[in-house]
C-alpha positions in Angstrom: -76.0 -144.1 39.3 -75.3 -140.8 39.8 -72.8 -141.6 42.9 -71.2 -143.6 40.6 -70.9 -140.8 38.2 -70.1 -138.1 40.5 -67.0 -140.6 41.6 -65.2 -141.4 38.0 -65.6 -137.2 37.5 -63.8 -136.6 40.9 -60.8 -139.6 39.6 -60.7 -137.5 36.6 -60.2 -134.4 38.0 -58.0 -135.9 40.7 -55.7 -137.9 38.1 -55.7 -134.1 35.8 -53.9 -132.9 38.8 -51.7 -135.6 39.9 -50.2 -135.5 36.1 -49.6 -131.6 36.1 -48.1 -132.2 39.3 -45.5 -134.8 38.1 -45.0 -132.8 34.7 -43.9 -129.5 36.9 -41.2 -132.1 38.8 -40.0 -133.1 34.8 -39.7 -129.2 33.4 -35.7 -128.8 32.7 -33.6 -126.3 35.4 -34.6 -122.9 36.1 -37.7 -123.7 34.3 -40.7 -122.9 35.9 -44.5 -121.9 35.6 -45.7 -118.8 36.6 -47.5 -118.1 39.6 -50.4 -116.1 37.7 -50.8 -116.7 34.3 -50.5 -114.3 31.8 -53.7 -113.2 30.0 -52.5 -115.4 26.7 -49.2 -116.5 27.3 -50.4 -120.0 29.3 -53.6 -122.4 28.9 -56.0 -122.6 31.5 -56.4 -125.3 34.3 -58.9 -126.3 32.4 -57.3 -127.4 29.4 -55.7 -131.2 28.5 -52.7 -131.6 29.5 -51.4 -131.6 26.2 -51.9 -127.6 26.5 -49.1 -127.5 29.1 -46.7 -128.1 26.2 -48.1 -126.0 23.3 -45.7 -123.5 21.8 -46.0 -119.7 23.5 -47.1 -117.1 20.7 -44.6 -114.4 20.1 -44.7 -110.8 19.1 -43.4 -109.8 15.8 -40.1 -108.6 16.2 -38.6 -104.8 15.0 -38.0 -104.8 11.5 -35.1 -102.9 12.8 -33.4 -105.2 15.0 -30.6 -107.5 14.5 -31.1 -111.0 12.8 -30.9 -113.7 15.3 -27.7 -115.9 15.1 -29.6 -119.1 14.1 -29.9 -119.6 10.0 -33.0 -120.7 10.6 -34.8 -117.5 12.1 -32.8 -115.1 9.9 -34.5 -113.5 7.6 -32.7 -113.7 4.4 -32.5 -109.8 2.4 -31.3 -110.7 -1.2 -28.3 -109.4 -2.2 -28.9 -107.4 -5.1 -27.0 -108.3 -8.5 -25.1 -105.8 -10.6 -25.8 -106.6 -13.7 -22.5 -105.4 -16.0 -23.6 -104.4 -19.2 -20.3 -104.4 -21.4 -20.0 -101.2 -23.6 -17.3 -102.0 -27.3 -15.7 -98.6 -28.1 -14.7 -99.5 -31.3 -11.6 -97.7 -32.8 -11.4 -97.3 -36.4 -7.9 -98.0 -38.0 -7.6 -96.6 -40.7 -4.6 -98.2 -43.5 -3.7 -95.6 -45.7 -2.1 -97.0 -49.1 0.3 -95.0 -50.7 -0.3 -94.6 -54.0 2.6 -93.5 -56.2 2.1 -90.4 -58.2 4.3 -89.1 -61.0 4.7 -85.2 -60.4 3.4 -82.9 -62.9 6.9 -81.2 -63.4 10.1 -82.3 -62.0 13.9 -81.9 -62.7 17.0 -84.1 -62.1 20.2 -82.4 -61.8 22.8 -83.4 -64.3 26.3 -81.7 -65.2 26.8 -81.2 -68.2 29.9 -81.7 -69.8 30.2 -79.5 -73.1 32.0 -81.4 -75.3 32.8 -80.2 -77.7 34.6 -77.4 -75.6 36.5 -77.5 -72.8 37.1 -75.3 -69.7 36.0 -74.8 -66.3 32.8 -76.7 -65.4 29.6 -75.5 -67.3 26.0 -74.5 -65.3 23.6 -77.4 -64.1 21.3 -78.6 -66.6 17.8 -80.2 -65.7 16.1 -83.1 -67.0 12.3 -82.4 -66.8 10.5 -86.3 -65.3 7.2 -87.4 -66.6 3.9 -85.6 -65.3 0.7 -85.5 -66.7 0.9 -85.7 -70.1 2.2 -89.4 -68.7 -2.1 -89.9 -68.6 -2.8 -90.2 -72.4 0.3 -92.5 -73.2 1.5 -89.4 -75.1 4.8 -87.4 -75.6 4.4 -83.8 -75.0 4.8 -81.9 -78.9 6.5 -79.0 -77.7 9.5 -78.3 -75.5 8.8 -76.6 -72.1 9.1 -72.6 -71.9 8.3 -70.2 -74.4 8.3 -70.9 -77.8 10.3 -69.0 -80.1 9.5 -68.1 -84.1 10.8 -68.1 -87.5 9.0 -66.5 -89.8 8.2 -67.6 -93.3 9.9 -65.5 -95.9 8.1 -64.7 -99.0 10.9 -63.2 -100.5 14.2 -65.7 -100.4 16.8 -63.6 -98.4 20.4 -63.0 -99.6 23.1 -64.6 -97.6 25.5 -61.5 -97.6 25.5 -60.9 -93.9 22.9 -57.7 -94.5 19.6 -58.5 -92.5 18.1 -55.3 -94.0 15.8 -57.7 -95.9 14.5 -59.8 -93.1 11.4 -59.8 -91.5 11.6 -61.7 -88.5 11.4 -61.9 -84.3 14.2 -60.6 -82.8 15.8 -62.7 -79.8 18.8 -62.5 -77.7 21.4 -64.7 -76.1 20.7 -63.5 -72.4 22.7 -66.4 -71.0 26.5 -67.8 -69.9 26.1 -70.9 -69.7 29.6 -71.7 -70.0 32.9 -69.9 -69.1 31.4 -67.2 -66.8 34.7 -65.9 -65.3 36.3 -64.9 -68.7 32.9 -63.2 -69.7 33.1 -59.3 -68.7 29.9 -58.3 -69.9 27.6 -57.7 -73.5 30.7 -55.8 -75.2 32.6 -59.3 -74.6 29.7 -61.6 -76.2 26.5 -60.7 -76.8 24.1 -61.7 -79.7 20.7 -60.9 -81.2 19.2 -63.2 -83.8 16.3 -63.9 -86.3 14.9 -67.1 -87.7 12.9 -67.6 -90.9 12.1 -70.4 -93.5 10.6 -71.2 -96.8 10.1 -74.6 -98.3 13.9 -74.8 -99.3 15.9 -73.6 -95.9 16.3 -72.6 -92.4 17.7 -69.1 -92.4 19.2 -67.2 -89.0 20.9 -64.2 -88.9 22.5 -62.5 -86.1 24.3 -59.8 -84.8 27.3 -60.2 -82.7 29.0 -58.3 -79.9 32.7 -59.5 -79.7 35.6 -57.0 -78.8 38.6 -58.9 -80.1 37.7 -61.7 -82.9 39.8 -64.8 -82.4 39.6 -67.5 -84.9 42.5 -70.4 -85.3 40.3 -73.6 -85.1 38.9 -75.4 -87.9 37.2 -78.0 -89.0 35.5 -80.3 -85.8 37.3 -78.1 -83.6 35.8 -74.6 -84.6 34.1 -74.2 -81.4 37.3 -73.6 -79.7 37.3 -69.8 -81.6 34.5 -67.1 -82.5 31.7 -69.3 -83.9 28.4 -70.0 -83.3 26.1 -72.9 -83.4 22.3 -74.2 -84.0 20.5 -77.2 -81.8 18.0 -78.8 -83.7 15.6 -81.6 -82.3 13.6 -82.6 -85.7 11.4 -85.1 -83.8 10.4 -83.5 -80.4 6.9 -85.8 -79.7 8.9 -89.1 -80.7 12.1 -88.6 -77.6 10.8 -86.1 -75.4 11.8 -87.5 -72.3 15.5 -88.7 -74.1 18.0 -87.0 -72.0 21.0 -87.9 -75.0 20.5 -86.8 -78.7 20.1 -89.4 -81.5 19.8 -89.5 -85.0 16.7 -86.9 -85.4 18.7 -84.3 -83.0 21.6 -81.9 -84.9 24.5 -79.8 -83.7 25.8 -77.5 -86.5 28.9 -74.8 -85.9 29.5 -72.1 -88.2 32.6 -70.3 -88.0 32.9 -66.5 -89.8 36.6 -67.9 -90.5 40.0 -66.6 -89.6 39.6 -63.1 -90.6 36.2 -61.7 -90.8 37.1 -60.4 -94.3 38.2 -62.8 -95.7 35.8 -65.0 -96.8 36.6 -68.2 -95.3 33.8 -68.7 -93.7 33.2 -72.8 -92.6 30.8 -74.7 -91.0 30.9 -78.5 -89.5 28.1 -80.9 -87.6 28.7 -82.9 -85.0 25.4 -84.6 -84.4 24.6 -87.4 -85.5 27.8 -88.6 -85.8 26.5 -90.4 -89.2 26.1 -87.3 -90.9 29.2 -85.6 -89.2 31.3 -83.5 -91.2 31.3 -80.4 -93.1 27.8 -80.2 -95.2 28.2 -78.4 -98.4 25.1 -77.1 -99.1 24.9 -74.7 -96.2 25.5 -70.8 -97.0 27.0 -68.4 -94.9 27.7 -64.7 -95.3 29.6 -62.8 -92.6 29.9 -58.7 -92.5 32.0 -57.1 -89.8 31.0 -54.2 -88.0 32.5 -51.7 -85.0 31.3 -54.3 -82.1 31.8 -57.5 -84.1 30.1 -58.8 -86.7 26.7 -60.0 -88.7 26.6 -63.8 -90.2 23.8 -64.7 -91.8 23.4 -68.5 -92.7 20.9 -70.5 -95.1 20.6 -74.5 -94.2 19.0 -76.7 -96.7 16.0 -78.6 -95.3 17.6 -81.8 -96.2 20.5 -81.4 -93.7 17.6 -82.1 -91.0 15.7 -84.8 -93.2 12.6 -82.6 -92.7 10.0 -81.3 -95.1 8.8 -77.9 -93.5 5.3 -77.3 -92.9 3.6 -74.5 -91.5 3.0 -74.7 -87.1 5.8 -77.4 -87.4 7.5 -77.7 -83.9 11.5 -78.1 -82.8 13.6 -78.3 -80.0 16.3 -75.9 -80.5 18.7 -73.3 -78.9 21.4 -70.9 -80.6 24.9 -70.3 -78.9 27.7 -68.3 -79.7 31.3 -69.2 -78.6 34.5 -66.5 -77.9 37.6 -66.9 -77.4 39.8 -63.5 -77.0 43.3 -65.0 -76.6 45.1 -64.6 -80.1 47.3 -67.7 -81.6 45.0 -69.7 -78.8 42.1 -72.7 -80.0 40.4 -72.2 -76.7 36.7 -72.0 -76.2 36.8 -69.1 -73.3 33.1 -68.6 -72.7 29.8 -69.5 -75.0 26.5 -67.1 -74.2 23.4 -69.3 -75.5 19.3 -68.3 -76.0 18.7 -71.4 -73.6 19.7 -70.8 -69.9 20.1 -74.2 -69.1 21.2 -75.5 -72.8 23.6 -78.6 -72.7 24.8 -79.6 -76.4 23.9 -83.7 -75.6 20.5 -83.3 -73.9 17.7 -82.2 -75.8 15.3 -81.6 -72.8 17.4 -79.0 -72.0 16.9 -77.0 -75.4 13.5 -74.7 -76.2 10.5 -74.9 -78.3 10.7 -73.3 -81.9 7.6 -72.7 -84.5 7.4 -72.2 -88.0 4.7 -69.6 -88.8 3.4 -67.8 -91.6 
């Protein structure tokens, strides 16, 4: 029995060997075992010969070193993402509406044309435009500028042409506002003047420089000699902004008459033109003096359709026209209280007050 056993372990051993013999002969070309084993790297004689074939262990390669070529051995380093983070500059626009805005004070240009009169082209007038009174839907009471007076008069003054009597504010006509070149200074035409009122009339009286009295006009053309004249706007708040007159606006001449002694004195209105004509009721008395002469003049309220009240407002401006060319009816030059006065535009006449 033990012969027997001794036999089958000498087969095994013997067929162990004859099989690594024939698996050296199979091993592909320039393949081949190693004389003495390296401590690890290959099995034992021992072993199965299944050992023969196990995989060889490998050192972990450098982190360092190059990835092999095959996709499966590489080691895959993920590529990092850049995440974009979108930043909105936002730009404002901003839409700027216009917004139309009536000026406080404005002017238009306009020419006038002095009619009546004639001669070489007048100064510009102005035509004040809507501001801020515009904001309460209501007309201004009172013409721009300063604001001139007539005085009440307790005691009724005598139309004589002497202004002893009067007590009133003294103004000038500091303006040519037509016929400049044939002006050659105050001895030419020059004028101070007073206003006053009562209940009955509208008194002026005035004092007039003129070096050589020319009268030969009459009538609706008394403008074209030595006269002067009175603007009257009776209904400022109601037109302010009217740049024509209408029927509560006046234009009244007065001419000392033909000689300034004798007497024939005559006065005529233009405007409205339904009231023009020669209006009776008005009284004039002339004086002359060494530099000209003094009229005095006293027009019923009733011309003007007004009652007179105390604070009452007008629009208004005093003129006087010359003309120094004898056996002429020529208006030469007119010298006015109002700098930019035009006879048919009321915005361009001043602010008058009745006071007490």
């Amino acid at each position: 029995m033990v012969v027997k056993l001794r036999k089958s372990r000498f087969l095994l051993i013997g067929l162990a060997l004859g099989g690594a013999a024939l698996a050296c002969d199979l091993l592909p070309n320039g393949i081949s075992l190693p004389d003495t084993p390296t401590p690890g790297a290959s099995p034992t004689v021992n072993l199965t010969l299944t050992a023969v074939f196990a995989p060889t262990e490998t050192q972990p390669g450098d982190p360092t070193s190059t990835p092999t070529d095959d996709p499966s051995q590489a080691t895959r380093t993920p590529t990092p993402t850049e995440t974009l983070t979108p930043t909105i500059t936002l730009t404002p626009t901003i839409t700027l509406t216009p917004t139309e805005t009536e000026p406080v004070f404005g002017f238009t240009p306009n020419v006038p044309e002095f009619t009546p009169g004639t001669g070489e082209a007048p100064s510009f007038g102005f035509t004040p435009v809507p501001g801020l009174d515009r904001i309460t839907n209501e007309n201004p009471e009172t013409r721009r500028g300063n604001t001139f007076e007539a005085q009440y008069q307790l005691i009724t003054p005598k139309i004589d042409g002497d202004l002893s009597d009067w007590e009133a504010e003294l103004y000038s006509t500091d303006y040519v506002v037509f016929g400049r070149s044939y002006h050659s200074g105050i001895s030419d035409l020059f004028a101070v003047f007073q206003m006053g009122w009562d209940e009955d009339n509208f008194y002026i009286g005035a004092t007039v420089d003129d070096n050589r009295h020319v009268q030969e006009a009459t009538d609706d053309q008394l403008f074209r000699g030595d006269s002067v004249e009175l603007l009257l706007d009776t209904n400022v708040m109601e037109d302010y902004y009217d740049d024509e007159t209408d029927e509560d606006d006046f234009q009244l001449g007065i001419s000392p008459g033909e000689s300034l002694s004798s007497g024939t004195v005559e006065n005529y209105l233009w405007v409205p033109e339904t009231l023009s004509g020669e209006q009776d009721d008005v009284e004039v008395g002339v004086k002359e003096t060494d530099d000209g002469y003094v009229i005095e003049i006293a027009i019923p309220w009733e011309v003007f359709d007004v009652t007179a009240i105390e604070d009452q407002h007008f629009g208004f401006a005093f003129s006087v026209s010359d003309n120094d060319k004898p056996d002429t009816v020529q208006q030469q030059t007119m010298v006015s209280v109002a700098s930019r006065r035009h006879y048919n535009d009321p915005t361009t006449w001043l602010d008058l007050v009745l006071i007490k």
